[in-house]
Each structure stands twice: as C-alpha cells, then as structure tokens.
N, C-alpha and C positions, 0 to 999 in steps of 0.2 A: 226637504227639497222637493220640489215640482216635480214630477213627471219628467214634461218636456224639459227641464233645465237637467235633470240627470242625466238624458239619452244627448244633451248636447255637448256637455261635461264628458262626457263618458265617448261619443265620437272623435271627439277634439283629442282626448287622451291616444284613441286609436290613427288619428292621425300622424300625433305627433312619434306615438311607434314607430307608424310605419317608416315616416321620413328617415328618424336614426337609423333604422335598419338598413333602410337604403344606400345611408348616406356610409354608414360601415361596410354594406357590400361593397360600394364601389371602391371604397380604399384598400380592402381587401385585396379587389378585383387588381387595381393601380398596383399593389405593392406586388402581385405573384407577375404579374408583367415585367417591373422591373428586372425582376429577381432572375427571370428567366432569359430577358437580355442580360443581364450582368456574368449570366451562367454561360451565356452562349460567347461573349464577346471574351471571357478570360480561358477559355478553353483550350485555346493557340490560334496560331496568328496563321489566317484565311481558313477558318473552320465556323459551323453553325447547325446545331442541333446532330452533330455525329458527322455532317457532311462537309469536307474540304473544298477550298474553290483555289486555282490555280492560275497563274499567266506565264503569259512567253516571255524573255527577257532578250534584250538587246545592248545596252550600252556596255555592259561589262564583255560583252564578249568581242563587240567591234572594237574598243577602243583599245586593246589588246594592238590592234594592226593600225591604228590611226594613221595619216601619211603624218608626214613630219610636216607640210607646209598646208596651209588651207587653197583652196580653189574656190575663191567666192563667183567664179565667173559663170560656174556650172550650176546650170538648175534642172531638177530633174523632178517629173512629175511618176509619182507613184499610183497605179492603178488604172483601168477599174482591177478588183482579185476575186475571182471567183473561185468560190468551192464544192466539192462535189458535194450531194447531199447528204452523205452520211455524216459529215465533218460538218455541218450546220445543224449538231445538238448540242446541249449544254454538258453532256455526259463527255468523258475523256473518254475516246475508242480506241481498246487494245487489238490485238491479234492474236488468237488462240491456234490457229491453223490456217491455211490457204484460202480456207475458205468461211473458219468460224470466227465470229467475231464477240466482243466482250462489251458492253456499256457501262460503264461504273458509277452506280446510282449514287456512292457516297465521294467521286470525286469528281468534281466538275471543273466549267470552265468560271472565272471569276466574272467574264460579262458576252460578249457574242465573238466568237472567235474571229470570223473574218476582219474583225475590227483590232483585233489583238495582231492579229497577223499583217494586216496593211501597217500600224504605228510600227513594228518590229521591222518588216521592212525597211519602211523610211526612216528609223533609226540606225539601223545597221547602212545604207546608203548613205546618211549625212557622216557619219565618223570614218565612211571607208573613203570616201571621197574628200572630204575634208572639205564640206560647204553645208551651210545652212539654210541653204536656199531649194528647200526639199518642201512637194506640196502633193497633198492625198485627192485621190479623185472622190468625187469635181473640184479641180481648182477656179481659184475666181477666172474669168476673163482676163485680167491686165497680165496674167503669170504666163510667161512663155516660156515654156520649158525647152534647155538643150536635147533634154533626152525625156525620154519617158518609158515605162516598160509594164504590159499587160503580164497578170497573173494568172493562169488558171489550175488550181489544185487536184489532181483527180485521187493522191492518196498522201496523208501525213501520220501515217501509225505503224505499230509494231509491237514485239513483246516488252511485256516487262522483263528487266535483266537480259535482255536479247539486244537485238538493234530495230531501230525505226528506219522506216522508209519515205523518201519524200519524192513522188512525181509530179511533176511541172509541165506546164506547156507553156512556155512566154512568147511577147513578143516584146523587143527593144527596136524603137525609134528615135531617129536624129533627124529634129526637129519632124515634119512631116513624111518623113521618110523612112519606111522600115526597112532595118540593114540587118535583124538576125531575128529569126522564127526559129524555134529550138524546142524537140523532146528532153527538157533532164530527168536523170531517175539519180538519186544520192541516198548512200546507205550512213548513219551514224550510230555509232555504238554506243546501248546506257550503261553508265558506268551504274551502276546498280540495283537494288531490286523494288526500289519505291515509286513513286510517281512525281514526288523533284526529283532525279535521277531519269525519269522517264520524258515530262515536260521540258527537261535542261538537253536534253539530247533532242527533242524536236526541235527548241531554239537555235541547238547549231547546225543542224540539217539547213534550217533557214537561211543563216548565214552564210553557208557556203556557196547557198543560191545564189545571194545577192554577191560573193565574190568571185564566183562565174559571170554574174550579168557585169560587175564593172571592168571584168578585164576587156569586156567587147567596146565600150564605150571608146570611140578613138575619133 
C-alpha cells in the first residue's frame, strides 16, 4: 500500500475512533443525567439533591369556616404586600433567640414567597367571603374593587416546635376610602417539631389575618 494511502486509511480509522467515543461519551453523559434527575425526583415529594422546598396552604384551612351562602357582589382587591427583607430569601427563617436567627440551607421556599403569601391570602379571602371575585395587585383597570387591603409584613417566624409570630401592618379600604390602618401582631402554635408542622402553622397565622381583616369589612 502507498505511503499516502496508509496515513489516509490509517486517519479515517482515527477519525472514525474518535466520533464513537464521542458519540459513547455523550450517552454516557445523557444517561448519568437522567439517572440523577430520576434520583432526585423519587426522593419524596418537594425534595432535590438533599434539599426540600415548601409552600403555604390556604384552602384546606379556609374552607373549614366557608359562609354558607356565596356573596358574588363583593370584590376585593388583594395587595400590593410587602416584606421585610429578611423574609425575601428562599431559605425558611427560624428563631433561635431574640435576637439569633437560623437560615435553613436544606429547606426552602418552593418559589418567591411574597408570591405565595399574596395567592394564600387571596385564597383564604375568597372562601371566607364566599366570592370569587378576588384580584392580586395590579388588577386590570375594568376590576373595581369593594374593598381592597395593603399588606406590609415586618416578621413571619418563630421556633421550631415553639410558636411563630406574625406582624402586620395593613390598610383596609372601601372603595377609595380607608376606614381601618391597623398594627396586628398574632401568635400560632406549631404543632410539632418539623418544618410542615412549622410552615402549616405560618399558614394559619395568615389566616387569622385575613379573619381579622374581613370582620372589618362592613
């Protein structure tokens, strides 16, 4: 054989290596990826790579107190809700003392809390009210709300196995007019020592809020 026809014989051969190889890494590559989502998604349910992620619940706890008749006539605009900065991380913030506080790097929030916190509102408002005529701020333009009521959070935590604490500063308005500016402060006790047990007890702190703010509505 030639020279030149060996070294092109003999290139072609090294190309053709290398592609298989390549083409084995990447399904290699493809299968440890699966593997490891498959790993991470049968783990238990809101967990990923060791780390759990949480949310606030509302309907099971509102509809507990549902009125018996609906009021479609009531529309009530939820927000703006602000939180203090500490409560705008994705870490769940405990309370170790007055003054110390805990970040839990392996439990989190499932998506931005203030967001979790405005739909838990405005769920727990539509089932306690009995209308579904509930809109998060910014509502469109055509939506006029009866009522509406500002949030501003300055603490929602507490210990584990202890109680959580929730202070508020609202305002409730009818129509353009505000008829109640209010400091709440709300204690709730967690029934246990985990962090559902912990997050289900900030849930009803919430609740109670929002059953404060509709006894005003008149």
């Amino acid at each position: 054989m030639p020279v030149l026809e060996c070294l092109e014989t003999k290139s072609t051969s090294q190309h053709l290596t290398t592609r298989s190889f390549a083409k084995g890494y990447k399904a290699i590559a493809l299968s440890m990826t699966a593997a490891l989502l498959l790993s991470a998604c049968g783990g238990g349910g809101g967990s990923l790579g060791g780390t759990r992620f949480y949310s606030l619940q509302s309907t099971g706890l509102a509809l507990a107190a549902k009125p018996g008749k609906t009021n479609p006539s009531i529309k009530m605009g939820v927000g703006p809700i602000r939180l203090t900065r500490l409560l705008r991380r994705p870490q769940i913030i405990t309370r170790k003392s007055g003054t110390e506080i805990a970040m839990a790097e392996k439990h989190q929030w499932g998506g931005l809390l203030k967001e979790d916190i405005t739909q838990t509102l405005a769920d727990n408002f539509a089932n306690l009210l009995g209308t579904e005529n509930i809109e998060q701020y910014p509502w469109k333009l055509s939506f006029k709300p009866n009522y509406s009521v500002r949030v501003d959070i300055d603490q929602l935590d507490g210990e584990l196995g202890g109680v959580v604490t929730l202070k508020a500063h609202w305002r409730l308005s009818k129509g353009r007019k505000e008829i109640v500016v209010r400091n709440t402060t709300l204690r709730q006790k967690v029934r246990g020592g985990d962090y559902n047990a912990y997050v289900t007890a900030q849930s009803e702190a919430l609740y109670k809020l929002c059953e404060m703010i509709s006894k005003e509505m008149r």
